[in-house]
N, C-alpha and C positions, 0 to 999 in steps of 0.2 A: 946661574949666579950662586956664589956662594957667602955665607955670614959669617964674619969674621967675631969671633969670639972673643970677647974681653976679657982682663984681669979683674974677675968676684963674683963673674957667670956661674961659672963652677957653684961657687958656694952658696950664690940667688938661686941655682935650681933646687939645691940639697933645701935651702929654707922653705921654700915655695910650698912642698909636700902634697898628701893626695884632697886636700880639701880645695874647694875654688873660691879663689880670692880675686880681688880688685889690686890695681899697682899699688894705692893706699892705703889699705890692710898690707900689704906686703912690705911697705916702705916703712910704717910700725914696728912691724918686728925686727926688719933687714935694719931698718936708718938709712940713712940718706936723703937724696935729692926724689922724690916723686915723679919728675920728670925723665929723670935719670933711670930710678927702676924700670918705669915703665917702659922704654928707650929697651934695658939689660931684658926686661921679660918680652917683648918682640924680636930679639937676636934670639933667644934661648925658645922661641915656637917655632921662626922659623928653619934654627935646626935641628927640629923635629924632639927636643928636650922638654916640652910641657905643649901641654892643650891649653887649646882657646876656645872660649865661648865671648860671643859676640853677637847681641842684641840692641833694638831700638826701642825704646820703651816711654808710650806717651804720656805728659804729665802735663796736668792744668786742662785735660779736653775740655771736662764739662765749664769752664771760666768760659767769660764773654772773650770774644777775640781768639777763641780756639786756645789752642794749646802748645808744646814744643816737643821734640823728640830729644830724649837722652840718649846714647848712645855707651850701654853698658858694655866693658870687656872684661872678662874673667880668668882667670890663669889655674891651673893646678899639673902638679909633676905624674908624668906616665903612668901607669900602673906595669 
């Protein structure tokens, strides 16, 4: 299967750079839709133009009723 590339891909990887960011730090600086970057930075990983980092991370354990899982993604361009 292949990912079809969009028109500003290009220019969200050049922005992206080698620090790791969340699609909302990126959507900051880029503008736009958040959903949208986010959407543009999963085209632009998986072809193979930036890393991912992808964690779960628990919050509220010690509260009564336990806690929830977040689910962090992070993005940054190749080296």
């Amino acid at each position: 299967m292949t990912t079809r590339m969009k028109d500003g891909d290009e220019r969200l990887a050049r922005t992206v750079g080698l620090r790791w960011q969340t699609a909302a730090e990126v959507q900051r600086t880029f503008g736009g839709v958040t959903h949208e970057i986010a959407e543009a930075l999963d085209r632009l990983w998986k072809a193979g133009r930036l890393e991912r980092d992808a964690r779960e991370i628990n919050i509220g354990v010690g509260r009564k009723g336990g806690g929830r899982k977040l689910r962090l993604i992070r993005y940054r361009g190749r080296e």
